[in-house]
Residue, then its C-alpha position, 0 to 999 in steps of 0.5 A: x655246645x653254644x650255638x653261634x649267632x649268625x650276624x650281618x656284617x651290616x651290624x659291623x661295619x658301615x661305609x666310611x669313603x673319605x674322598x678327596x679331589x685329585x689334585x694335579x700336582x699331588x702324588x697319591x701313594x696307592x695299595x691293592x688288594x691280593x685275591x685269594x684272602x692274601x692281604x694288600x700290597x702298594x702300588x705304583x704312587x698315582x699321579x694326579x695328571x695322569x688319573x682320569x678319576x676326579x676323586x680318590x679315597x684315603x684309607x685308614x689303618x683298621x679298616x675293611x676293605x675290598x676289590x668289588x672287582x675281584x670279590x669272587x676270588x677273595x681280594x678282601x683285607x684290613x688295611x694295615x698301620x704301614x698303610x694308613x693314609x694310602x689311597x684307592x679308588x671307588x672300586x675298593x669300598x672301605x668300612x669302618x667298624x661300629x661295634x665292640x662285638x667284633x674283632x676285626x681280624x676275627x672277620x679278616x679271617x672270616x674272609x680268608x676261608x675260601x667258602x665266605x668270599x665264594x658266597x659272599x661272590x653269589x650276592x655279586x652282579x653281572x655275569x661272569x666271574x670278572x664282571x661279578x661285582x660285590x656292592x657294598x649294600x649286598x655285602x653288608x647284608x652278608x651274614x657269618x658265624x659270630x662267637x663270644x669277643x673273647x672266643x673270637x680273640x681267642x681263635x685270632x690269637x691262635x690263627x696269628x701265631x701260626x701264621x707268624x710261624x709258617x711266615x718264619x718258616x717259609x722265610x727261612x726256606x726261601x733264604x735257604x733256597x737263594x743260598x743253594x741257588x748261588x751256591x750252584x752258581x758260583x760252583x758252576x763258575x768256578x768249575x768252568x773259566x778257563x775250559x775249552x768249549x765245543x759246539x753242540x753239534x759235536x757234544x749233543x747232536x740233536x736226535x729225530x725218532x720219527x712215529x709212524x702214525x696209525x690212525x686207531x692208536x693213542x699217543x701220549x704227548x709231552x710238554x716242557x715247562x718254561x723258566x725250568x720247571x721240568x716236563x709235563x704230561x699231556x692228554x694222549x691225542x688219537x692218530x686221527x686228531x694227529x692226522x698230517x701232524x708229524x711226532x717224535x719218540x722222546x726217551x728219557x735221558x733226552x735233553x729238551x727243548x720246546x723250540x717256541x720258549x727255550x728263550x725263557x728256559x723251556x729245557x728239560x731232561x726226560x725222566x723215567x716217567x717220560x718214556x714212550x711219549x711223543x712230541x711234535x716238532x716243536x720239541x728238540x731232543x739232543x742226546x749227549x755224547x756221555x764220554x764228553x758231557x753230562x746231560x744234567x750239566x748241559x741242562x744247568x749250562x742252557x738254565x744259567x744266564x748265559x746259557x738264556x742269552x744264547x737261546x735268546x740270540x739263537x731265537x730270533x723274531x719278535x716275543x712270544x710264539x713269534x721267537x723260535x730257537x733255529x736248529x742250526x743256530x742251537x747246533x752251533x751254541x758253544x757249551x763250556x766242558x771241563x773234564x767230565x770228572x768235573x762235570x759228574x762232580x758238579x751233577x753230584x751237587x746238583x743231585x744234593x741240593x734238588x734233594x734238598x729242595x725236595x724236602x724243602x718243598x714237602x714241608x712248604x706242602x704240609x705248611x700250606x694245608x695247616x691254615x685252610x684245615x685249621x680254617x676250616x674247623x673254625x668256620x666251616x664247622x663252626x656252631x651255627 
């Protein structure tokens, strides 16, 4: 097999920074850089008055460039034909390219395998990862695998073409995704208006299991998610560590509430996984009164717009750990109940769309190892 050169990139590129005073009265329109190789986005446009910097550099379409600031986490792009003429600051080098040898998006992708921005980072300076900066001189002094121009086109002409499908994919399950999401809602709605309501206190109280804490024994804790993304386990923590620190038994089945972030939809259902751990008092269970309310319809209710609005309301303070949702206001919320053959219904088309979500999430999973593998056999294989 033909061995590779290893090349400098200083062999192709070369600095190329067009700056242009600021003029006061201008509006610059400005892009950013993604880290993690995922390419650039606008930001807001700059506006003369309100930018400190005497210069700003405009970018063309083809151009290398980086975050000095975020190399170490592979903000590295080509500046794409919808953003020539953008503009940045000195903290985003640009290059141009000086050689027919190589093929840009051949390097583009060089610097979207984790392992090229992790070293190239190790020619930073500073300390820490968020004071590490790549200067322009150490990075062109960085050297990668450089085949043949036609085995690079070749490679680029392969990566593209799966990327493209897997953007195609990943768009056609995102609509997928908004088209299930209205569904549930409009279903939801339509099931609703109209039916009585009753107050959580009658439907779901809410239900303390006290532990009594030994100071020898583990207890495994639970979290819940915000923006309802489920529970989560914890480290066990000793009784010693508890120490005065009361917990509560949480059974699956229990309708959760993290009482510092319900606000923004820390609500859960227990699942089978969740029994036999414990938590502190900042976590609310409610049991349901399974004659009269479904859980998982409960849980849809507390997850829909209104159902955050009452939480909000029901959680007074100021933001974050200052808001926290009031036993008594939660007891006193109004949940809509329809009959509950209305409510098991509808939990049978929740059951039908998280099931397709499911599968929709283990094809993004195998989607999302397609590209760092194939990656991977190109660069972190490639013939040196």
């Amino acid at each position: 097999m033909a061995r590779w050169p290893m090349v400098a990139l200083g062999e192709m590129l070369r600095l190329a920074m067009d700056g242009e005073p600021v003029d006061p009265e201008r509006q610059y329109p400005n892009l950013g850089i993604y880290g993690f190789g995922r390419g650039v986005f606008t930001k807001p446009d700059i506006a003369g008055t309100a930018t400190s910097a005497k210069t700003l550099y405009r970018v063309k379409s083809g151009q290398f460039i980086y975050s000095r600031l975020f190399a170490f986490e592979g903000a590295y792009s080509t500046v794409p034909a919808e953003l020539d003429g953008y503009y940045v600051s000195n903290e985003f080098p640009t290059f141009d390219w000086m050689t027919e040898k190589a093929e840009s998006r051949f390097v583009g992708w060089a610097f979207r395998y984790a392992p090229t921005w992790e070293a190239a980072a190790r020619l930073g300076v500073g300390m820490g990862n968020r004071r590490r900066r790549v200067h322009p001189e150490s990075l062109l002094a960085y050297r990668i695998p450089l085949p043949p121009l036609a085995e690079q086109r070749r490679i680029v002409a392969r990566l593209d073409a799966v990327a493209t499908r897997l953007t195609a994919r990943t768009e056609a399950v995102q609509r997928l995704e908004a088209d299930l999401t209205a569904l549930l809602r409009a279903t939801f709605t339509r099931i609703t208006i109209g039916s009585t309501r009753a107050r959580m206190a009658d439907i779901a109280p809410l239900v303390r299991r006290p532990v009594d804490v030994e100071p020898t024994r583990l207890y495994p804790e639970l979290g819940v998610r915000s923006f309802g993304r489920g529970t989560f386990h914890k480290p066990n923590v000793s009784g010693i560590d508890l120490g005065s620190k009361r917990v509560f038994r949480i059974e699956p089945g229990d309708l959760l509430f993290n009482n510092v972030f319900a606000w923004e939809g820390a609500v859960a259902i227990a699942a089978a996984a969740d029994a036999g751990r414990v938590g502190s008092h900042r976590f609310i269970t409610c049991v349901a009164d399974r004659k009269r309310v479904s859980t998982e319809f409960l849980r849809f209710f507390f997850l829909s717009n209104e159902g955050i609005q009452l939480l909000g309301q029901a959680s007074p303070g100021g933001a974050g750990r200052n808001r926290t949702l009031g036993l008594e206001s939660l007891m006193a919320i109004e949940v809509p109940v329809p009959s509950l053959d209305a409510q098991q219904w509808f939990d049978r088309l929740q059951a039908k769309v998280n099931a397709t979500r499911a599968q929709h999430a283990a094809i993004t999973a195998e989607a999302d190892t397609l590209l760092p593998a194939m990656l991977h056999q190109v660069f972190g294989e490639a013939p040196c």
